[in-house]
Structures are given as structure tokens and as C-alpha cells.
C-alpha positions in Angstrom: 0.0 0.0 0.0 1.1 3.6 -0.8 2.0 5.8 2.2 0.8 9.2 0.8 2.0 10.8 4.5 5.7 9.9 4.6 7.6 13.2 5.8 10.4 13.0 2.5 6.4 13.0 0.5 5.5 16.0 2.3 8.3 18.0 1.9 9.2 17.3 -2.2 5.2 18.8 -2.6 6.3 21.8 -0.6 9.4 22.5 -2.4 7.1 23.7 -5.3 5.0 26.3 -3.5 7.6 27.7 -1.7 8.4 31.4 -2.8 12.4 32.0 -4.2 12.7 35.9 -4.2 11.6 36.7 -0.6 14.0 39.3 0.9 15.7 38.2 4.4 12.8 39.8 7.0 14.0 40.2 10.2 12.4 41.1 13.7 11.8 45.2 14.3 12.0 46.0 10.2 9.0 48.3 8.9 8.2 46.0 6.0 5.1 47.3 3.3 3.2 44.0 2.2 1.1 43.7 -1.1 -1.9 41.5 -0.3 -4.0 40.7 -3.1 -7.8 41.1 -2.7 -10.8 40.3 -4.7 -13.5 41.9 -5.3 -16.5 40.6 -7.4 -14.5 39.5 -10.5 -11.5 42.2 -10.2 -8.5 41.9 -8.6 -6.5 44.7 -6.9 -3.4 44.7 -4.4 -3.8 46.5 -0.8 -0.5 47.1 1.0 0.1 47.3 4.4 2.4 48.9 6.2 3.5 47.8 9.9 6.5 46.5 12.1 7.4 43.0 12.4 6.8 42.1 15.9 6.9 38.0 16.1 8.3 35.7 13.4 7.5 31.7 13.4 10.0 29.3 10.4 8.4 26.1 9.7 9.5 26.1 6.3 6.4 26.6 4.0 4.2 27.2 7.0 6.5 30.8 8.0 4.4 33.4 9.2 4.8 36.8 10.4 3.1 39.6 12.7 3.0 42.9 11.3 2.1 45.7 13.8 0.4 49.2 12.9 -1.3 52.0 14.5 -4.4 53.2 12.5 -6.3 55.9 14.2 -4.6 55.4 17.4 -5.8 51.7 17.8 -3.1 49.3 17.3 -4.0 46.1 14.7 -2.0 43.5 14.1 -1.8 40.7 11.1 -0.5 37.3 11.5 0.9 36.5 7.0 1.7 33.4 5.8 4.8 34.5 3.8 4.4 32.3 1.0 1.2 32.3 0.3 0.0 32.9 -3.2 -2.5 35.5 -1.9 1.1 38.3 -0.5 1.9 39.7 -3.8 4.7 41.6 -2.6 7.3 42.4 0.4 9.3 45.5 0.7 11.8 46.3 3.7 11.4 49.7 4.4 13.6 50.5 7.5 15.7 47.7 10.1 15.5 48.4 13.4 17.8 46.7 16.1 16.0 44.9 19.2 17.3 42.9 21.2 14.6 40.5 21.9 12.7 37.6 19.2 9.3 38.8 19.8 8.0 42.8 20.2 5.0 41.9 22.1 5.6 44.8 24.9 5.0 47.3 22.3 1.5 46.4 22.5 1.2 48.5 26.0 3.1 51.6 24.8 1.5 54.6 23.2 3.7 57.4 20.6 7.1 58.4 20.8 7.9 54.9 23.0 7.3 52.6 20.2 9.9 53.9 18.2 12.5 51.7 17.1 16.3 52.4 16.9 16.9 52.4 13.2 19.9 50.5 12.0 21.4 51.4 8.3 
């Protein structure tokens, strides 16, 4: 009998959707993402702008949370990075943090979430 779930299986069906020409995103960078939405039968792309605050590799499974403050309520967005539905991925600024997840920025308010920009 065929054993469809073997892990070597698995992981030759991922190697075709996962995406090549991602750049190297890193944890603080302000990153602009183009989601592609549809709507009725037209298609458009919808970026979003935010900082990186948590990062989880599991291969094609990656995701990331971007952070951004819209009217003065935060919203966050967990993205599966290589999903066919993220268009696009610009880095727009690095920051350096010294911690793997920016959760504590979720309790501060203006100036205090800024980021120490690295070049």
C-alpha cells in the first residue's frame, strides 16, 4: 500500500510552493506588504504597512506579525509569507531589538514605540 503521508512526500510537494525571491525579514524591520484582494470578479493589491513584531519558520508554514497604528488603535496581522495570496514584500527600514518577539510594544503609546533604526 502507498503511504501518501511519509515526511520525505511532504516535503518534495512543498518545495514547489515555496516562494524563491523573498528578501531576508528580520524582527523590528517596517516592512510594506502587497496582499491581493478580490473583489466581485476584479483583482487589486492592498498594502500594508507595519512592524514586524513576532516571526515563526516552519518552512512553508512561515508566518509573520505585522504591527500598525491606525487611528490610534493598534492592529495586528499574522501573513503566511508564501502564500499565493502576498503579492509583494518591501523592507522599508531595520530596526535593532534585542529581543525575538515585540509583544511589549503592544502596551506603549507614541514616541515609546519607536524603534532604533539601523542602516
Amino acid at each position: 500500500m502507498f503511504k501518501l503521508n511519509s515526511q520525505k512526500t511532504i516535503n518534495d510537494l512543498e518545495k514547489n510552493f515555496v516562494k524563491k525571491d523573498l528578501p531576508i525579514i528580520s524582527i523590528g524591520d517596517t516592512v510594506k506588504i502587497g496582499v491581493k484582494i478580490i473583489e466581485g470578479n476584479k483583482e487589486r493589491i492592498q498594502f500594508y504597512e507595519g512592524t514586524v513584531i513576532a516571526k515563526k519558520n516552519s518552512s512553508i508554514n512561515t508566518t509573520i506579525t505585522v504591527r500598525k497604528i491606525l487611528q490610534g488603535i493598534g492592529v495586528e496581522r499574522i501573513f503566511l509569507v508564501h502564500s499565493p495570496k502576498i503579492d509583494s514584500i518591501n523592507i522599508l527600514r531595520s530596526s535593532k531589538v534585542r529581543r525575538s518577539k515585540l509583544y511589549y510594544l503592544r502596551n506603549l503609546k507614541g514616541k515609546a514605540t519607536r524603534l532604533k533604526q539601523v542602516f
